[in-house]
Backbone as CSV, one residue per row, in Angstrom:
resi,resn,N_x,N_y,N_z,CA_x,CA_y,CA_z,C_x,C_y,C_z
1,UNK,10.340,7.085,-20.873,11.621,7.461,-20.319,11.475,7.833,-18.837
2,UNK,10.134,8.908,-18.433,10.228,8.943,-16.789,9.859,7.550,-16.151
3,UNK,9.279,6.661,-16.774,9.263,5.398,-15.821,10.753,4.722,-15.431
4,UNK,11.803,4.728,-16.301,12.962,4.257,-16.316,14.149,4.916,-15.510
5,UNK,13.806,6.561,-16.101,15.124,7.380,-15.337,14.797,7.734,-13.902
6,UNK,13.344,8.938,-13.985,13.653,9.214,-12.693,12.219,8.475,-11.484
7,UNK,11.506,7.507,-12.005,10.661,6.603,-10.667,11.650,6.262,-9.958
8,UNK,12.313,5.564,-10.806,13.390,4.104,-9.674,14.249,5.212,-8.687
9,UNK,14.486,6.171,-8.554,15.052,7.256,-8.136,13.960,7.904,-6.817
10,UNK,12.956,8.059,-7.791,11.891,8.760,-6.439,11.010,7.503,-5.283
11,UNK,11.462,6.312,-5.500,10.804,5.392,-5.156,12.135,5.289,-3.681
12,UNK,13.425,5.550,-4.404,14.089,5.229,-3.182,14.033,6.545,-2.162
13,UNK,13.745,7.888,-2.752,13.781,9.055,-2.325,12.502,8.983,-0.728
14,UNK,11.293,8.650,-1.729,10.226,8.032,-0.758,11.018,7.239,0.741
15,UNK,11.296,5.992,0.547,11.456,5.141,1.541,12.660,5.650,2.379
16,UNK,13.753,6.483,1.784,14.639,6.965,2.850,14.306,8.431,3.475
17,UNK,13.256,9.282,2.565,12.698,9.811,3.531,11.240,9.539,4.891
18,UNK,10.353,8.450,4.288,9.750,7.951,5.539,10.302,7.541,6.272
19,UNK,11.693,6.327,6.032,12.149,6.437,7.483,12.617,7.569,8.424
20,UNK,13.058,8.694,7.576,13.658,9.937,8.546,13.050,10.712,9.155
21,UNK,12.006,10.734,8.442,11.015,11.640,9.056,10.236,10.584,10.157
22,UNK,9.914,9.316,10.155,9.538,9.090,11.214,10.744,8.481,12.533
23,UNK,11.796,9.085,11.905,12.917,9.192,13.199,13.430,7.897,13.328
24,UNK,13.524,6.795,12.528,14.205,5.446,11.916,15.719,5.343,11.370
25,UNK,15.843,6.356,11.066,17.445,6.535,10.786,17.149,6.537,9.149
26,UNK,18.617,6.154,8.535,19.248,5.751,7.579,19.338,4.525,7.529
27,UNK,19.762,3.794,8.741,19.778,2.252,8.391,18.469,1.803,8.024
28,UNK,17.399,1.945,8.882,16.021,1.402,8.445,15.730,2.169,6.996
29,UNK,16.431,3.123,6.453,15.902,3.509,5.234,16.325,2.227,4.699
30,UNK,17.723,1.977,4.528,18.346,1.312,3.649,17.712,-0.100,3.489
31,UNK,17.623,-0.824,4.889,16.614,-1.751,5.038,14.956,-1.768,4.039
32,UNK,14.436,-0.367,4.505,13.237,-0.572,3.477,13.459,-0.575,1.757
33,UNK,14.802,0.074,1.546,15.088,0.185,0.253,15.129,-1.158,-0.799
34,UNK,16.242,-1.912,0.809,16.216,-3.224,0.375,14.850,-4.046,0.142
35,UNK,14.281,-4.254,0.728,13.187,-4.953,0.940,11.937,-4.623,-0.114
36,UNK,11.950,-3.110,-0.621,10.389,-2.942,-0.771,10.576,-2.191,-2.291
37,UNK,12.155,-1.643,-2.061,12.306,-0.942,-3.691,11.425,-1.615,-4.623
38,UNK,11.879,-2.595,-5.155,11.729,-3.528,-6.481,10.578,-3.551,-6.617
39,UNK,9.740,-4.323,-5.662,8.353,-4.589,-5.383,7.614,-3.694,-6.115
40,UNK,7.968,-2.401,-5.309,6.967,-0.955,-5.351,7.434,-0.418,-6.810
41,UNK,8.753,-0.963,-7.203,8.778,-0.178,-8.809,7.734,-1.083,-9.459
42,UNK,8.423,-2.232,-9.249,7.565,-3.228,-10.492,5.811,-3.219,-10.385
43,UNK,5.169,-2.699,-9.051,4.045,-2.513,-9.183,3.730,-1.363,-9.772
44,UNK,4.395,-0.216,-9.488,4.441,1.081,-9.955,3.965,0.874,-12.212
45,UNK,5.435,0.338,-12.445,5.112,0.324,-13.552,4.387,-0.701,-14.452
46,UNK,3.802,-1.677,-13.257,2.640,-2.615,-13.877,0.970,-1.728,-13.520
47,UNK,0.930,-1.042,-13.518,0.253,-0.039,-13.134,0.168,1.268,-14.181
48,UNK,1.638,2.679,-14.364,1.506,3.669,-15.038,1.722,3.295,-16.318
49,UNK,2.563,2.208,-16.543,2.752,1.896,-18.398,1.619,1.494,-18.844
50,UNK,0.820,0.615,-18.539,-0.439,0.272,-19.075,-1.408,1.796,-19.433
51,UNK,-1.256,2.436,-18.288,-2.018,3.689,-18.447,-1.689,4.690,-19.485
52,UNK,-0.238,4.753,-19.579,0.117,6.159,-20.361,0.110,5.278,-21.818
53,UNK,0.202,3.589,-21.886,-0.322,3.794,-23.125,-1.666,3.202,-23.680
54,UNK,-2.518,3.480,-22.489,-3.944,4.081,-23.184,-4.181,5.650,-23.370
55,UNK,-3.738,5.938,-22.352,-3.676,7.905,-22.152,-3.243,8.192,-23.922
56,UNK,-2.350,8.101,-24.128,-1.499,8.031,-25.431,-2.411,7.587,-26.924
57,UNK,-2.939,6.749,-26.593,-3.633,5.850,-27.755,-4.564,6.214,-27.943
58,UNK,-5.958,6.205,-26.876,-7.272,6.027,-26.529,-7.830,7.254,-26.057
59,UNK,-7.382,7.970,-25.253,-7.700,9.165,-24.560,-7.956,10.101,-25.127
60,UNK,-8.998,11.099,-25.205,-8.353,12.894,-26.257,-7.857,13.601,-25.469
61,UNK,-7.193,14.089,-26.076,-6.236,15.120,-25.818,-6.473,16.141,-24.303
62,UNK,-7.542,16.563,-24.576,-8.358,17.419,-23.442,-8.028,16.654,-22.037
63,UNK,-8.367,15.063,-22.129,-8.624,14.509,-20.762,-7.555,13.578,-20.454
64,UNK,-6.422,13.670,-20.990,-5.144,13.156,-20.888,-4.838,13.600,-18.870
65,UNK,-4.581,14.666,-18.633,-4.356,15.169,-17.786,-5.445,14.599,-16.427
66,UNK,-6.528,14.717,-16.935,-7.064,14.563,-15.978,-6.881,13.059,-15.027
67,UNK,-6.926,12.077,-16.224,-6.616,10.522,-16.206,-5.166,10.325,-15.415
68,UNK,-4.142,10.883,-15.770,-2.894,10.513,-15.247,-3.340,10.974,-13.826
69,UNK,-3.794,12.539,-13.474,-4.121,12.986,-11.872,-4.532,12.060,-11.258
70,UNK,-5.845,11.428,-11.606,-7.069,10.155,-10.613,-5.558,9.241,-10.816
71,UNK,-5.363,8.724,-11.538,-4.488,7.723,-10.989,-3.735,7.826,-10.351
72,UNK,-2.664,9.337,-10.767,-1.686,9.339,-9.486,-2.371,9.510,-8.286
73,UNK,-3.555,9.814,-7.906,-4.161,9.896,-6.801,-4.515,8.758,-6.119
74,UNK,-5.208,7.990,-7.263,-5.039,6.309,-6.407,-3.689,5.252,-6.032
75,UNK,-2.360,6.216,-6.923,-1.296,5.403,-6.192,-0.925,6.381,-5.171
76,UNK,-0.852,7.268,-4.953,-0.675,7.918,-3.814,-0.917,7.700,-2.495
77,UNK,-2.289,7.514,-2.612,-3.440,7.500,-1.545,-3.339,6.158,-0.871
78,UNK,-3.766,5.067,-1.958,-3.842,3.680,-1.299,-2.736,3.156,-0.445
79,UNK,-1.402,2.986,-1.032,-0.394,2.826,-0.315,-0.451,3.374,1.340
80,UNK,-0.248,4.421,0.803,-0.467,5.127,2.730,-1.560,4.445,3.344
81,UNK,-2.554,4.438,2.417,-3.246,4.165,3.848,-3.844,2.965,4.112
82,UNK,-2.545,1.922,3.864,-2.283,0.626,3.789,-1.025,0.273,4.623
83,UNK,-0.207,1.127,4.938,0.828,1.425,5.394,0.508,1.670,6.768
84,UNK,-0.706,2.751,7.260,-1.521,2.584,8.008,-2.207,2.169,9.215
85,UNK,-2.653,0.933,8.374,-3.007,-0.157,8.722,-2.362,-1.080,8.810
86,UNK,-1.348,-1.168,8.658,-0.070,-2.683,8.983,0.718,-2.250,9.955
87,UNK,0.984,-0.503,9.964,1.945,-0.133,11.352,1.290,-0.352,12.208
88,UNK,2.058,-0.731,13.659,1.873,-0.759,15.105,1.863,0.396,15.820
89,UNK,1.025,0.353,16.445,1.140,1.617,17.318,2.578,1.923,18.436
């Protein structure tokens, strides 16, 4: 259910706040919304669904937590600093 209700929500939350904060407006939000939403969900959840259902299945109990953290850490992390590296100075 959080992959469905509230990602597609924080995915747009993301891109209209990087543009604001790096002083792009609203229009360039809307622009990246357009452009990169979909992409970034559908990678998103070709990515956490596979996981939560091994987490779920495969995992014990104890190290559930830990597994979802490293990953959210590797989607966190990589993006940016891929993002990075494609902006212009």
């Amino acid at each position: 259910m959080d992959q469905f209700v509230l990602t597609p929500v924080m995915v747009g939350l993301f891109f209209t706040s990087m543009s604001v904060l790096e002083g792009k407006g609203l229009s360039e939000a809307k622009k990246r919304i357009e452009s990169s939403w979909a992409p970034t969900l559908f990678k998103n959840w070709g990515l956490f669904i596979p996981v939560q259902l091994a987490n779920f299945s495969i995992v014990p109990a104890h190290m559930r937590l830990v597994l979802v953290n490293v990953v959210s850490l590797f989607w966190k992390c990589v993006p940016f600093l891929l993002q990075l590296v494609t902006v212009p100075d």
